[in-house]
C-alpha positions as CSV (number, residue, x, y, z in Angstrom):
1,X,58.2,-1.3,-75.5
2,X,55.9,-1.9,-72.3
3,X,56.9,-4.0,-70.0
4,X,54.3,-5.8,-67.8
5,X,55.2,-7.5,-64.7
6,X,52.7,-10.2,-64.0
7,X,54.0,-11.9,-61.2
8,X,53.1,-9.0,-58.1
9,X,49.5,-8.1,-59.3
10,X,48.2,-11.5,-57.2
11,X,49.9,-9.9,-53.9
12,X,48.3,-6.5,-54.3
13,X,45.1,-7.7,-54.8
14,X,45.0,-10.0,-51.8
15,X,46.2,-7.0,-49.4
16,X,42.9,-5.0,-51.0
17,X,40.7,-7.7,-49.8
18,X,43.2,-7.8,-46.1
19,X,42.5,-4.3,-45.9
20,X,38.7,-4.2,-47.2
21,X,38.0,-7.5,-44.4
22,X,39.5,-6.0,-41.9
23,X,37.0,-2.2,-42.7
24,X,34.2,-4.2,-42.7
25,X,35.1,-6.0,-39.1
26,X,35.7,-2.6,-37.6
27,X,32.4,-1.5,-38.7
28,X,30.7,-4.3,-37.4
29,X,32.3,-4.2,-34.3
30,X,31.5,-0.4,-33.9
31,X,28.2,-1.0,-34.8
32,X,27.2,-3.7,-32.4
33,X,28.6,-1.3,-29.6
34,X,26.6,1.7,-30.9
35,X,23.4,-1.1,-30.6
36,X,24.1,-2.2,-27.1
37,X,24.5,1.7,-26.0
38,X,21.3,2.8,-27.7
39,X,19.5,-0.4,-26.4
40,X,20.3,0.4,-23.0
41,X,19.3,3.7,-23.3
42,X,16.4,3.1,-24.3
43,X,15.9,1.0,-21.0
44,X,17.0,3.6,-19.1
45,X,14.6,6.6,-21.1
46,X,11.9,3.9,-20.5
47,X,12.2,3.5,-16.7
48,X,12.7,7.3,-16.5
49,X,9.8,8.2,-18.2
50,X,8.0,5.4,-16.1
51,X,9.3,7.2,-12.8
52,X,8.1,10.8,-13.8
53,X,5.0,9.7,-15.0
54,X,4.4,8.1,-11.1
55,X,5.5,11.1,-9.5
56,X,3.2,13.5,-11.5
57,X,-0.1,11.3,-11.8
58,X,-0.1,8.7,-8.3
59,X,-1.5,11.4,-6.5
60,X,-4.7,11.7,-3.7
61,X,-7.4,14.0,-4.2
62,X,-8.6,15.6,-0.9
63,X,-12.5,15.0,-1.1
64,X,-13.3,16.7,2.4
65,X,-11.7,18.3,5.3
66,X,-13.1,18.2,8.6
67,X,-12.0,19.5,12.0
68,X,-13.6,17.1,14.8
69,X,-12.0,17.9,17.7
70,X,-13.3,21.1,18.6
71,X,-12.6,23.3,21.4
72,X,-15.6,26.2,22.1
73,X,-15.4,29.9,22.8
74,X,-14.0,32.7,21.6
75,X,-10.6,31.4,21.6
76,X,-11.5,28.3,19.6
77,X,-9.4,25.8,17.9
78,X,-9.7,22.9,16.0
79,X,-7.3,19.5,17.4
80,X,-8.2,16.8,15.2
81,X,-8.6,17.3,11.5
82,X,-10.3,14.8,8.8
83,X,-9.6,14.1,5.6
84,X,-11.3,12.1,2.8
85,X,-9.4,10.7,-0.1
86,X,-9.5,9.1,-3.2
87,X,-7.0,8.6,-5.7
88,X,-6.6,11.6,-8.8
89,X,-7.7,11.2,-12.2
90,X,-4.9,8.5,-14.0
91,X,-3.2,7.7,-10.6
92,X,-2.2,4.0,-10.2
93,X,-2.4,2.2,-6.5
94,X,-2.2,4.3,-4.1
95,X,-1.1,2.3,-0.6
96,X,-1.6,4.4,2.7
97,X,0.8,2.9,4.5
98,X,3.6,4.6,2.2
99,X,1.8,8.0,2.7
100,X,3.5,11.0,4.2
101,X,1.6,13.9,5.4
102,X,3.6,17.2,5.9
103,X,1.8,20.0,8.5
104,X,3.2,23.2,7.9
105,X,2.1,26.1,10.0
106,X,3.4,27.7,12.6
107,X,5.2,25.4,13.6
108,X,6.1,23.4,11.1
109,X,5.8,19.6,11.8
110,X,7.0,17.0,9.8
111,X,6.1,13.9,11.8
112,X,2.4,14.2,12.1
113,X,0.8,12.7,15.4
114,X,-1.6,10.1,16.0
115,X,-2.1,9.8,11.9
116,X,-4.8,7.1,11.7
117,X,-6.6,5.0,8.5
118,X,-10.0,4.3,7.8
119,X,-11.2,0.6,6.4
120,X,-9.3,0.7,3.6
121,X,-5.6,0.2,3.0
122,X,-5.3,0.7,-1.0
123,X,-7.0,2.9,-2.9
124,X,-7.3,0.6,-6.0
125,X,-10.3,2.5,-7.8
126,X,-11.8,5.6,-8.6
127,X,-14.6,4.5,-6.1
128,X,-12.4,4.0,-3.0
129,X,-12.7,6.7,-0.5
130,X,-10.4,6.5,3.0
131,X,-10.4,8.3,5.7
132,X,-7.3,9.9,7.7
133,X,-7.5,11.3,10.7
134,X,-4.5,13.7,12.6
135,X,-4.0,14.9,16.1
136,X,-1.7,15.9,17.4
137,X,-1.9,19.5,15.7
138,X,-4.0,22.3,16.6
139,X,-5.6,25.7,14.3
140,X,-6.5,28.1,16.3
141,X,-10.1,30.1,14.8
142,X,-9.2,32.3,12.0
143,X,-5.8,30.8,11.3
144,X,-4.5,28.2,8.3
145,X,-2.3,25.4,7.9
146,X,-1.0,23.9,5.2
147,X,-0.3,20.1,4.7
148,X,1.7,18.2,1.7
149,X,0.7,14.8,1.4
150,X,3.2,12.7,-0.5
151,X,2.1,9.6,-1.7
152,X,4.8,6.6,-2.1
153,X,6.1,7.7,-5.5
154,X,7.0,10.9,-4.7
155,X,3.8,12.4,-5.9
156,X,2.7,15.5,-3.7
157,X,-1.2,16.9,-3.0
158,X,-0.5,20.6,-1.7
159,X,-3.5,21.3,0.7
160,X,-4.4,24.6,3.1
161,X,-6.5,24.0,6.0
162,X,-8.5,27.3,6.8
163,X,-10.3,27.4,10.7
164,X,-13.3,29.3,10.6
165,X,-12.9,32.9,12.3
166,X,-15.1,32.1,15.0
167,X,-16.0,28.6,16.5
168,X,-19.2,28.8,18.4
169,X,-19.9,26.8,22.2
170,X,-22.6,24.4,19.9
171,X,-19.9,23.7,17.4
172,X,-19.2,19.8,16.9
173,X,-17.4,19.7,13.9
174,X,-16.3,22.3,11.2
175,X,-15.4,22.6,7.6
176,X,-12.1,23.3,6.8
């Protein structure tokens, strides 16, 4: 009545197992690509993250600002200005050297002149204070500027500079 064939059933069963093999190396293949992507973005989200974090928390404070150079009268001005600064609250080194100070007034100037350093030429710690002194640029009594100091990671301290309204003939040195 039935019929059986015996001699094929070897053949199909082999091309399962060709066809399940060659499943399971596609997925490992696929797999191993999906790992190296994921690793490597990872990397990438890493040194990202480590970038933004820089340019939000590797900032100065400004501790003081100072106008030195002062010229008397009723027309006053101030030609030198001071600043003391440390480094903000979570900031890593901060070197001076790769500082960039930005004087925006009425004229805007982006190269500050005659920038000079105090003692120090990192501000490693909390406790580290330096000095900065530009020329160059001049506020005349009763008028502003505003600097941007941009520390080497792209970090930026927004600071406005505000002359006094009237700078007396026994005036050394004002607050700014």
């Amino acid at each position: 009545m039935f019929e059986t064939q015996t001699d094929d059933r070897g053949q199909v069963g082999i091309g399962t197992l060709i066809v399940f093999i060659a499943m399971v190396l596609v997925a490992a293949i696929a797999a191993g690509v999906l790992i190296n992507t994921a690793g490597f973005l990872q990397t990438q989200a890493e040194d990202t993250g480590i970038e933004s974090t820089e340019q939000v928390s590797d900032r100065v404070q400004v501790l003081s600002s100072v106008g030195t150079d002062v010229t008397t009268g009723d027309d006053g001005s101030v030609d030198a200005v001071q600043l003391t600064l440390q480094k903000a609250p979570g900031a890593g080194d901060i070197v001076l050297d790769d500082v960039m100070i930005e004087w925006i007034g009425e004229d805007p100037i982006t190269d500050v002149g005659g920038l000079t350093e105090g003692d120090i030429d990192v501000l490693s710690d909390r406790t580290d204070r330096a000095t900065i002194t530009i020329t160059g640029n001049s506020i005349d009594a009763g008028d502003s500027a505003d600097l941007t100091i941009t520390t080497g990671s792209g970090a930026q301290t927004d600071l406005t500079l505000n002359a006094p309204n009237y700078i007396g003939d026994d005036t050394t040195a004002v607050r700014l």
